[in-house]
C-alpha positions in Angstrom: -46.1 -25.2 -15.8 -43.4 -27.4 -13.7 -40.3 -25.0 -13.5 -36.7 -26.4 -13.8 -33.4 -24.5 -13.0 -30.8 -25.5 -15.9 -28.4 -24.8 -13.4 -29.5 -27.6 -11.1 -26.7 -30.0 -9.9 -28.7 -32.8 -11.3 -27.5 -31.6 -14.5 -24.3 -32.9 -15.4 -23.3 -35.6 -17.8 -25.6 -38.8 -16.8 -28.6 -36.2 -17.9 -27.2 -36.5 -21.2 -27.6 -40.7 -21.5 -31.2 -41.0 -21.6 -33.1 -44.0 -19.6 -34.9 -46.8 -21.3 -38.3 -46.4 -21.9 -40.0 -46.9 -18.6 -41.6 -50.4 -18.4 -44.7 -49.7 -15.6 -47.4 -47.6 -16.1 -49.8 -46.7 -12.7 -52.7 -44.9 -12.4 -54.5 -42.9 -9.4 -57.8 -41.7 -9.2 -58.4 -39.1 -6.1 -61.0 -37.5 -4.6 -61.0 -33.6 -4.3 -63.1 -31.5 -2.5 -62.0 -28.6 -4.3 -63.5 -30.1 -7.8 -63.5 -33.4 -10.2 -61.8 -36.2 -9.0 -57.6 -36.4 -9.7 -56.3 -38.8 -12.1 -52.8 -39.3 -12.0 -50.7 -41.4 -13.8 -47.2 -42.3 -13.6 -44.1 -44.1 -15.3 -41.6 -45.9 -14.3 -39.8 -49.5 -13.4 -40.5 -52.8 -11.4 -38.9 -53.1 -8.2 -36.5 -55.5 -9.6 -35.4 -53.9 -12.5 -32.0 -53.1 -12.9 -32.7 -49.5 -13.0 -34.0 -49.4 -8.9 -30.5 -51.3 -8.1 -28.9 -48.1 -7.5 -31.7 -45.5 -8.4 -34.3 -46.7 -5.9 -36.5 -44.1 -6.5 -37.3 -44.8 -10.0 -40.2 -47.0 -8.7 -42.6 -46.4 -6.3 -43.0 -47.6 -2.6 -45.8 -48.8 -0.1 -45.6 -46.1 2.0 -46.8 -43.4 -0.7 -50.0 -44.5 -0.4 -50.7 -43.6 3.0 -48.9 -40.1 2.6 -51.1 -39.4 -0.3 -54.3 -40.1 1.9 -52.6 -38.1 4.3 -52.6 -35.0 1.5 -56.3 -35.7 0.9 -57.7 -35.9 4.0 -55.8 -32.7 4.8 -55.7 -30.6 1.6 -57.4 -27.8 3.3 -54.0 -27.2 5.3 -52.0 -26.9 2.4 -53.9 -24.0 0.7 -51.3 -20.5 0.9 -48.1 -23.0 2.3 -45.0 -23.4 1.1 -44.4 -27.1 0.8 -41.4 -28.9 -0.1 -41.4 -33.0 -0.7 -38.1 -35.1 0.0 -37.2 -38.0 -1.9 -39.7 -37.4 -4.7 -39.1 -40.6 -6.7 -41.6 -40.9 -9.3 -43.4 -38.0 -8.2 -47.2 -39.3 -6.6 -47.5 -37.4 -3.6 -45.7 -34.4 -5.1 -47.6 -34.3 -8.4 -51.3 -35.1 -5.8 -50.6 -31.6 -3.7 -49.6 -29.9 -7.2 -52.9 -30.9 -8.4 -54.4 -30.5 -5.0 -53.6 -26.6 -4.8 -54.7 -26.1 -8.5 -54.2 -22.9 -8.9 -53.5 -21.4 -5.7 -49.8 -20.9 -6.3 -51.1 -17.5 -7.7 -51.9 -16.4 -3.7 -48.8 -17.8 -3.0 -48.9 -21.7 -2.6 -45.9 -23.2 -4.2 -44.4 -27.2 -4.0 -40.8 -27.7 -4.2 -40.6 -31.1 -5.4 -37.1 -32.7 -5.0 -34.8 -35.5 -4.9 -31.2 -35.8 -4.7 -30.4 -39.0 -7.9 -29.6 -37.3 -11.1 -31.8 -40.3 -13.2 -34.4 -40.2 -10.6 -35.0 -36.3 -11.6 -35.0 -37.6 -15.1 -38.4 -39.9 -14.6 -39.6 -37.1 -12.1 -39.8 -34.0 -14.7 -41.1 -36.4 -17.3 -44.2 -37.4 -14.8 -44.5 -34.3 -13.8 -45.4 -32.6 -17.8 -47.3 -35.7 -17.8 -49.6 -34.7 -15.6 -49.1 -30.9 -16.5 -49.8 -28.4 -16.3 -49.3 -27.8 -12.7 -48.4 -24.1 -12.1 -47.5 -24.7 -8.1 -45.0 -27.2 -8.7 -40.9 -26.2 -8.7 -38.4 -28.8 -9.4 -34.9 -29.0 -8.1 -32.1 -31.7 -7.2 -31.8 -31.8 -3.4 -28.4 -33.5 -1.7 -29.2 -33.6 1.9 -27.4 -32.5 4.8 -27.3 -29.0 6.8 -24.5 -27.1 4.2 -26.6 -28.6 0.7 -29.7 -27.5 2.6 -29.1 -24.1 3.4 -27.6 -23.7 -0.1 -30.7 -25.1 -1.7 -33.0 -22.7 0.6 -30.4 -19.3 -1.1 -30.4 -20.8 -4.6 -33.8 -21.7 -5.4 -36.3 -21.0 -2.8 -35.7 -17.8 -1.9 -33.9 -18.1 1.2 -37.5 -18.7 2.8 -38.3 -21.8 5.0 -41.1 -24.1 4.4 -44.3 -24.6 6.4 -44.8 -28.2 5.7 -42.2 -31.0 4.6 -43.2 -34.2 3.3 -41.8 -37.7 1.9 -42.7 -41.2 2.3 -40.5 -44.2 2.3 -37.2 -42.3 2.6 -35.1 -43.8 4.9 -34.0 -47.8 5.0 -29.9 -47.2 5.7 -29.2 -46.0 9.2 -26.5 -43.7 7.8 -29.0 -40.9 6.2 -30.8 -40.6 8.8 -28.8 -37.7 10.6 -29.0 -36.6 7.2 -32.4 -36.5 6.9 -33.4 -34.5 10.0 -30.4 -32.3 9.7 -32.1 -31.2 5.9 -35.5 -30.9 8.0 -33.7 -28.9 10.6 -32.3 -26.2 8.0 -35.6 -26.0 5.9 -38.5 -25.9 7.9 -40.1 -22.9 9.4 -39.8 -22.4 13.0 -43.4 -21.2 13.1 -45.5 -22.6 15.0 -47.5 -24.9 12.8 -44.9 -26.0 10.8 -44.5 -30.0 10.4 -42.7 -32.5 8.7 -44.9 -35.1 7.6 -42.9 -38.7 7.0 -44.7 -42.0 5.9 -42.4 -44.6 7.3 -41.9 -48.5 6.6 -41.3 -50.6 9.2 -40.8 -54.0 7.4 -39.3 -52.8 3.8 -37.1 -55.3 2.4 -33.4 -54.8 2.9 -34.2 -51.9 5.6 -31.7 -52.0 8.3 -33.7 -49.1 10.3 -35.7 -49.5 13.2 -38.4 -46.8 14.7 -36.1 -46.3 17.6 -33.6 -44.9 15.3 -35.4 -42.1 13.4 -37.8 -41.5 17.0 -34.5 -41.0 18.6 -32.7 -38.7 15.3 -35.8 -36.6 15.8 -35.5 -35.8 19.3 -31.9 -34.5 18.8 -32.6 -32.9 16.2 -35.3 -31.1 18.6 -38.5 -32.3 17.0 -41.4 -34.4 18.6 -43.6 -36.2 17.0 -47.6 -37.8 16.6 -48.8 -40.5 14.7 -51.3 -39.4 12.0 -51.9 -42.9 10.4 -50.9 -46.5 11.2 -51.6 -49.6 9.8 -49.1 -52.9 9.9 -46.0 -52.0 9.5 -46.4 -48.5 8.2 -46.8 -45.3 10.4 -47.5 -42.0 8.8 -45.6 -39.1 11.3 -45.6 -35.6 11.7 -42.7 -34.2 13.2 -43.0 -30.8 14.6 -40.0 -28.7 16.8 -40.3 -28.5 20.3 -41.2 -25.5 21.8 -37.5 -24.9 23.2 -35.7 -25.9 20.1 -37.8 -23.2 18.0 -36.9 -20.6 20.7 -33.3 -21.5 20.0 -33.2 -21.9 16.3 -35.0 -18.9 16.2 
């Protein structure tokens, strides 16, 4: 089962004004090495609703897609990781690697599925039970930003780093993107093989950021990067630190 921390920032008094009844239903069908295919469905709202004006991540995005092919063509790299996705949203590729590891989480596979909009967590948890159960998954509000990071790693994960980061479609106003890698920065593992995987669109209406912009927010943060996937306007990255800024962060 999906655990929840009642002490989570997310909440606080909007928890207690419930959201309409979502008006979109979606469905996902998978395939898994590891077994049966993975059906996934999830609620939530057209793009235009009012409810995505200021909660954007209470409907879902182009970009997911090619994350979640991402996750299956590389499920065998999850297995025994400790994962974390930012900027949840409506929870498909978080809820695909919960189903993706199964069980695992018993040898010591967990997701950390988060996002930082109170309403958003709302939609999240709900799609999460209904796709239950799914023993690897934890979820938790996430602000980002260096401080809110390393408090979130103390409070609720341990005060362990992750091996892989992932999100798609999280970043369309130039001003979160120091954020963003800053988050990465204080969360991910300075192993080795640790990555943060981002699917990224170019061309998503009202985005004001470039590739130039998070390519260049990467590098000072001390990560370079590969492209996994590409295909029009969308790229799928994996950021990984450079060998001298893991030596000095370690």
């Amino acid at each position: 089962m999906a655990v929840y921390n009642d002490e989570d920032e997310a909440q606080n008094e909007e928890d207690d004004q419930p959201l309409p009844p979502p008006t979109e239903r979606h469905h996902f069908t998978y395939p898994n090495e590891g077994g049966d295919d993975i059906f996934i469905e999830l609620k939530g709202f057209e793009s235009e609703s009012e409810q995505t004006w200021t909660s954007t991540g209470l409907t879902l995005w182009r970009s997911s897609q090619y994350l979640c092919d991402y996750l299956v063509d590389n499920a065998q790299k999850l297995q025994d990781k400790r994962i974390l996705e930012l900027g949840s949203g409506l929870g498909r590729s978080g809820i695909l690697a919960g189903k993706l590891l199964g069980d695992s989480s018993e040898g010591g596979s967990n997701i950390y599925v988060t996002d930082g909009d109170s309403d958003t967590l709302l939609q999240l948890r709900a799609n999460i039970e209904l796709n239950g159960p799914l023993p690897a998954i934890r979820c938790h509000q996430l602000l980002w930003g260096s401080e809110t990071a390393q408090t979130f790693l103390k409070r609720h994960a341990s005060d362990k780093p992750f091996d892989i980061i992932f999100g798609s479609d999280l970043i369309y106003v130039e001003r979160v993107i120091s954020a963003l890698f800053d988050t990465v920065q204080a969360l991910l593992s300075t192993g080795p093989n640790a990555r943060f995987i981002m699917a990224h669109c170019c061309r998503r209406q009202g985005n004001e950021v470039d590739l130039e912009m998070v390519l260049a927010a990467a590098n000072r943060a001390g990560f370079e990067h590969s492209v996994a996937k590409e295909k029009d306007d969308i790229f799928v990255f994996v950021f990984q630190r450079r060998k001298d800024s893991a030596v000095a962060s370690s």
